[in-house]
C-alpha positions as CSV (number, residue, x, y, z in Angstrom):
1,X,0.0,0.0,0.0
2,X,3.1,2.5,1.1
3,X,4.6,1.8,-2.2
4,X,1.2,2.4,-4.1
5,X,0.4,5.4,-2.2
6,X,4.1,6.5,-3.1
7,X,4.0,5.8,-6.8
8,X,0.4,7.6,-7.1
9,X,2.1,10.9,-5.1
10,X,5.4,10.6,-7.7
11,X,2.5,10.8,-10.9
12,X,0.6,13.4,-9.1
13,X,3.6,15.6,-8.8
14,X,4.9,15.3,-12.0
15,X,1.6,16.0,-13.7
16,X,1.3,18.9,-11.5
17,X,4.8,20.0,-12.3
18,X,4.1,19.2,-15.9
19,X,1.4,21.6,-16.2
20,X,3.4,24.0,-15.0
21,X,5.8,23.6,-17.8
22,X,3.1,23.5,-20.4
23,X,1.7,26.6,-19.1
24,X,4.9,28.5,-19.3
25,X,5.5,27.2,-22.9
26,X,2.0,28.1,-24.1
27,X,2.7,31.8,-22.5
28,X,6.2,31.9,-24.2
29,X,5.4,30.6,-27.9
30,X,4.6,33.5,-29.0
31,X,5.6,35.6,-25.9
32,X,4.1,38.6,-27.6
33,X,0.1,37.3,-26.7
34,X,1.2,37.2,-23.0
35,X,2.5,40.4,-23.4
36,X,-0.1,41.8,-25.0
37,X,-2.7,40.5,-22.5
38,X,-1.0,42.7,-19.8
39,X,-0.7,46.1,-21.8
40,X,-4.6,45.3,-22.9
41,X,-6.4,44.0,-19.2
42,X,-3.8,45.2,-17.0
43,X,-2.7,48.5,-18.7
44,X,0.8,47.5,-18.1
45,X,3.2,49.6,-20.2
46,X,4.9,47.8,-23.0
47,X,8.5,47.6,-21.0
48,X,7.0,46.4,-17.7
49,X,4.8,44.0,-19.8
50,X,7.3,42.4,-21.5
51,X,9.6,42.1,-18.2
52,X,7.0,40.9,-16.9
53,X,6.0,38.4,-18.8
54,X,9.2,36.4,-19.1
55,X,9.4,36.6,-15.3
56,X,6.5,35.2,-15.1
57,X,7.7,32.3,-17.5
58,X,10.7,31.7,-16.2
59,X,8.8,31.4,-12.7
60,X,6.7,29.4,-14.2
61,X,8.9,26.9,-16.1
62,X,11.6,26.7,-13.4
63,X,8.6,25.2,-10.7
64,X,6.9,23.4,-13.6
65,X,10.5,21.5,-13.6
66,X,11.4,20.9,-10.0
67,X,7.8,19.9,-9.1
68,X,8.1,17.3,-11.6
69,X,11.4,15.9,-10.6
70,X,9.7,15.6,-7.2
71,X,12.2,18.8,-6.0
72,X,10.5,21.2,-3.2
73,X,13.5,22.5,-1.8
74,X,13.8,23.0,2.4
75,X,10.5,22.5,4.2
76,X,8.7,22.2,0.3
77,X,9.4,26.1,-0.3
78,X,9.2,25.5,-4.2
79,X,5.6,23.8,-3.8
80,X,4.8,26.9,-1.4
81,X,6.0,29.3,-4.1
82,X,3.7,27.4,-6.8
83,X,0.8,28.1,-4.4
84,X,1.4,31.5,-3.7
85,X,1.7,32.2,-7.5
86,X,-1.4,30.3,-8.7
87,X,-3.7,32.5,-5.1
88,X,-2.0,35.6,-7.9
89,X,-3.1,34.2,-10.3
90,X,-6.5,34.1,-9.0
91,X,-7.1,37.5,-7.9
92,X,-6.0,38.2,-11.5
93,X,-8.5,35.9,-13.0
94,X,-11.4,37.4,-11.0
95,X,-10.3,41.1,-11.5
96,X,-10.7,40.4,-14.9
97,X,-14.1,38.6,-14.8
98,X,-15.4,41.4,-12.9
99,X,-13.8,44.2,-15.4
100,X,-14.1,42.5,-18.6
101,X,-16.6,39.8,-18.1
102,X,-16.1,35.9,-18.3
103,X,-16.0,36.0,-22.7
104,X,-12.3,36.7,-22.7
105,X,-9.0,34.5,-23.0
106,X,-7.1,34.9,-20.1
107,X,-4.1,33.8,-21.5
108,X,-3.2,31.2,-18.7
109,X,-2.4,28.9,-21.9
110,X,-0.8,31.8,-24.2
111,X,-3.1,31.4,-27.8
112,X,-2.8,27.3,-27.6
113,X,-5.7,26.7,-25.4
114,X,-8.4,29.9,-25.2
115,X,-9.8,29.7,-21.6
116,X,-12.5,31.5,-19.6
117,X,-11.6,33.0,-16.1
118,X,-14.1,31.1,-14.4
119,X,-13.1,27.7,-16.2
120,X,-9.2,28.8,-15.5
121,X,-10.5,29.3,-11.7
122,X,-11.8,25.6,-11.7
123,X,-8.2,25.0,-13.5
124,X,-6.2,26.5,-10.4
125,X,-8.4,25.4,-7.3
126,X,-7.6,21.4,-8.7
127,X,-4.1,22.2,-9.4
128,X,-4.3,23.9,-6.1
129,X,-5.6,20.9,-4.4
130,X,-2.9,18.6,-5.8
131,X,-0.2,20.9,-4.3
132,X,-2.2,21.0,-1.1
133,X,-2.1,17.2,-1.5
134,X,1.9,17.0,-2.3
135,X,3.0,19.5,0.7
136,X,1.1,17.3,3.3
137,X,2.0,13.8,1.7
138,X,4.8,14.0,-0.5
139,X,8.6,13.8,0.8
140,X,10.5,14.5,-2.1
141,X,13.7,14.0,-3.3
142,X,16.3,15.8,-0.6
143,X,19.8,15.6,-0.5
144,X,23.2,18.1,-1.8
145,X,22.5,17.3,-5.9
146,X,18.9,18.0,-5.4
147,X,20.2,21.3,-3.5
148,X,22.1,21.9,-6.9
149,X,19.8,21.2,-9.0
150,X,17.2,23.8,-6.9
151,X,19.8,26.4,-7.7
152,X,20.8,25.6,-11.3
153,X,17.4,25.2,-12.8
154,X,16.1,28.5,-10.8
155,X,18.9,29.7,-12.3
156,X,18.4,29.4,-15.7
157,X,14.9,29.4,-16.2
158,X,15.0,32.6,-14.6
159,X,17.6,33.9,-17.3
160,X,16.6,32.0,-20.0
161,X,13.1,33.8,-21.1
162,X,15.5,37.2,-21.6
163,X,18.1,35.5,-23.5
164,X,15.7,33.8,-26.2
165,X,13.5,36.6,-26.3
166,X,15.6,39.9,-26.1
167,X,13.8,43.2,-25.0
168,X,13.9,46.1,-27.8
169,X,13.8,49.2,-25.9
170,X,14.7,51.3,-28.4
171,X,11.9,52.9,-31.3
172,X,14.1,52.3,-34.6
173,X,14.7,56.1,-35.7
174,X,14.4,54.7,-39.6
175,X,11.7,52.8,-41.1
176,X,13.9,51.1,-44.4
177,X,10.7,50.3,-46.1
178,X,12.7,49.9,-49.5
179,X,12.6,45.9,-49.6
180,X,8.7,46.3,-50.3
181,X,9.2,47.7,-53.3
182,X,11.7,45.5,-54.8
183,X,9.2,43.1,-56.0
184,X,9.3,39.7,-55.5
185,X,7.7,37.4,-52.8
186,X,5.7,40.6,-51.3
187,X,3.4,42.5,-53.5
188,X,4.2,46.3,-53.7
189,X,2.2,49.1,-51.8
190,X,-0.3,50.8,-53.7
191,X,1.7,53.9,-52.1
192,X,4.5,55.4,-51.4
193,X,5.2,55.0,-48.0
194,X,8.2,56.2,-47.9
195,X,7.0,59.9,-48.2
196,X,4.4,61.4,-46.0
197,X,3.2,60.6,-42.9
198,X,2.0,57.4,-42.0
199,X,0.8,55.3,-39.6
200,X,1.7,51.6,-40.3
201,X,0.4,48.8,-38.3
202,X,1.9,45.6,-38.5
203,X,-0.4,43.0,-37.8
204,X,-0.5,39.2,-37.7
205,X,-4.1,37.7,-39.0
206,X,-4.1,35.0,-36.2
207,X,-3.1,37.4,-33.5
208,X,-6.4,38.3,-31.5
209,X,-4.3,41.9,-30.3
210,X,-3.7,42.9,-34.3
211,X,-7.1,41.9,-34.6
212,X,-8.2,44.6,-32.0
213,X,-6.0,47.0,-33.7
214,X,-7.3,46.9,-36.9
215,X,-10.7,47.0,-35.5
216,X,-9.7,50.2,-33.8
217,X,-8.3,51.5,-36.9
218,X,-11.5,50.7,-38.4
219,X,-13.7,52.4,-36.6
220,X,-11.4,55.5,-36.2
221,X,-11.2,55.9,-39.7
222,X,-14.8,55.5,-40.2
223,X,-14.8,58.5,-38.2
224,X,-12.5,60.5,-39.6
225,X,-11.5,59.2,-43.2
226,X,-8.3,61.5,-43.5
227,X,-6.0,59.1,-41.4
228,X,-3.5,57.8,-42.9
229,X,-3.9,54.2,-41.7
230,X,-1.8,51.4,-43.6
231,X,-1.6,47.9,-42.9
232,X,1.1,45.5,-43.3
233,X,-0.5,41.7,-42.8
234,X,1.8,38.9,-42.0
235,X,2.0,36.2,-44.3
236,X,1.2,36.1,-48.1
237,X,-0.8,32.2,-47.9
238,X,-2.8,32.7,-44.8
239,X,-6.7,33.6,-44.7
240,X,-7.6,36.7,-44.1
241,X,-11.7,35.6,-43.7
242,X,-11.5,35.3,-39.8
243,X,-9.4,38.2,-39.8
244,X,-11.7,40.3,-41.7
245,X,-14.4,39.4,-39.9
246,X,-13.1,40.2,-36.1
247,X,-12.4,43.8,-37.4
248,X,-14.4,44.5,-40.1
249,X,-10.7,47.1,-41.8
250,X,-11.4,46.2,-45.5
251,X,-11.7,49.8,-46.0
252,X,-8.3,50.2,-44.6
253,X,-5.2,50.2,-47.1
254,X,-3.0,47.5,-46.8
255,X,-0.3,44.9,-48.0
256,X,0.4,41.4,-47.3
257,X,4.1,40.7,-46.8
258,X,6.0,37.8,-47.2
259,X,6.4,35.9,-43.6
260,X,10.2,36.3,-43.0
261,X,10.7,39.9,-43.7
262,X,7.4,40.2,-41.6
263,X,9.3,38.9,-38.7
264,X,12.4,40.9,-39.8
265,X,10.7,44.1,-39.6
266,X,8.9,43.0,-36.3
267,X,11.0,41.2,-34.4
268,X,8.4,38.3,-33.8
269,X,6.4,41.0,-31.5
270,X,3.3,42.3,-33.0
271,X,1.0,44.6,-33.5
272,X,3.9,46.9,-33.9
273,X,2.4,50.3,-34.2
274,X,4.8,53.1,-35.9
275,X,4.2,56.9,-36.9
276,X,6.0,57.5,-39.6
277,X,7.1,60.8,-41.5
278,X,9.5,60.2,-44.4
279,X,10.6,56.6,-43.4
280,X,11.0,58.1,-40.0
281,X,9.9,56.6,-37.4
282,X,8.7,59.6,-34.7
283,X,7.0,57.7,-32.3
284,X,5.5,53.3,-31.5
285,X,2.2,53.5,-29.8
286,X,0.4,50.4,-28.5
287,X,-3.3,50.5,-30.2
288,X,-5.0,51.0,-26.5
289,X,-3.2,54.2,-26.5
290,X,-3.9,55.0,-30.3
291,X,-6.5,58.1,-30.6
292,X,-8.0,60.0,-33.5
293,X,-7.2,63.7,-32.0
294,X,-3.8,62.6,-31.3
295,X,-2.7,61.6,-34.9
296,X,-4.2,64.5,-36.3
297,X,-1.9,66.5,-34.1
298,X,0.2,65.2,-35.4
299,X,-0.5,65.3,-39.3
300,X,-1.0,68.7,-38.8
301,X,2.5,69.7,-37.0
């Protein structure tokens, strides 16, 4: 019975541990989502939102790791941690049910698995109960190498989220839009955006936040029909239908461009924003803080 009891409390903390990892990677593949979710339902600023966010990860996948080589650390302080950071979680998840309502992704699972807050609630009070369940129960594994491996994995998972996905802080000062009009894989612009101003959005079809942008866009310019909105859609192959239909911008101007110089231009973190005069770039805006009044400031300087 000891060894049954012992073999089911090894499964349970790996699965626990496991989901921890897959949560992290969900979050992280593509980062920019998580990101995103902050600046959107937590009106984060883009640099705390994207240190944020691979803290969070690297959090995340170091527990996910330890919990699953049945690793708690001195008196189970990595299974405390876990808790402590899920009861966060929660008063996250119910902050926005309350504010947004409980038809929104909350981005536990990144854009791999779209999830309620009140079904990610149910998520966290089982995941809660297993740790309950491994901190009463469950020994571990003790000893100097688990010691070393506490530290080395903390470590690294900690480090790691920066290192694979490096923080731009700068606003590029030059827009070299030249390579879409060369020809080739991406169709050329119907304009020249190389002179004037502009505001160019770069926007991924399957990203839900370029989808909110260009909905924005949308309506601004049904508004006023003078801004000089221009889209530059991710991808040449992909279907815009969905995309179309979640922010109604056919009206808006736009280009489709081919998927590597997308991510060139980019960086792999989109909607990217830019206010451009003459190919330079003046200003990056996140489209929460994107107004009508502001841009026509600013055509008008």
């Amino acid at each position: 019975m000891n060894a049954t009891r012992r073999a089911l409390l090894i499964l349970l903390s790996v699965a626990t541990g496991g989901l921890f990892v897959y949560s992290a990677y969900s979050k992280a593949f593509p980062i920019y989502t998580f990101e995103a979710t902050m600046v959107e339902y937590l009106h984060f600023p883009w640099l705390l939102s994207a240190i944020a966010a691979r803290l969070f990860v690297g959090l995340e996948a170091g527990m996910g790791l330890l919990i699953a080589a049945n690793i708690y650390g001195m008196r189970k302080w990595v299974l405390q941690c876990a808790f402590w950071l899920l009861m966060v979680f929660n008063l996250y998840l119910i902050y926005l049910w309350v504010a947004f309502g409980n038809n929104v992704n909350c981005g536990c699972f990144g854009d791999a698995i779209w999830m309620n807050p009140s079904t990610s609630l149910i998520k966290n009070v089982l995941i809660l109960g297993a740790i309950g369940i491994l901190l009463k129960f469950n020994k571990g594994i003790k000893g100097l190498w688990a010691g070393i491996a506490i530290g080395s994995i903390s470590l690294t998972m900690l480090i790691l989220p920066f290192i694979l996905f490096v923080i731009s802080i700068d606003t590029p000062t030059k827009l070299d839009l030249t390579p879409m009009y060369v020809g080739g894989k991406t169709p050329i612009p119907a304009v020249e955006l190389r002179k004037g101003k502009y505001v160019i959005a770069f926007v991924s079809p399957s990203c839900s936040h370029c989808r909110n942008a260009a909905l924005k866009m949308h309506q601004m310019k049904q508004k006023y029909p003078d801004l000089p909105f221009f889209m530059i859609i991710g991808g040449t192959t992909s279907d815009l239908t969905d995309f179309w239909k979640a922010s109604n911008a056919q009206d808006l101007p736009y280009v489709r461009m081919d998927k590597d110089l997308f991510m060139k231009y980019t960086g792999g973190v989109f909607p990217v924003i830019l206010w451009v005069n003459n190919g330079n770039v003046e200003t990056k805006v996140s489209y929460r803080d994107m107004n009508a009044q502001s841009i026509n400031n600013w055509i008008k300087k």
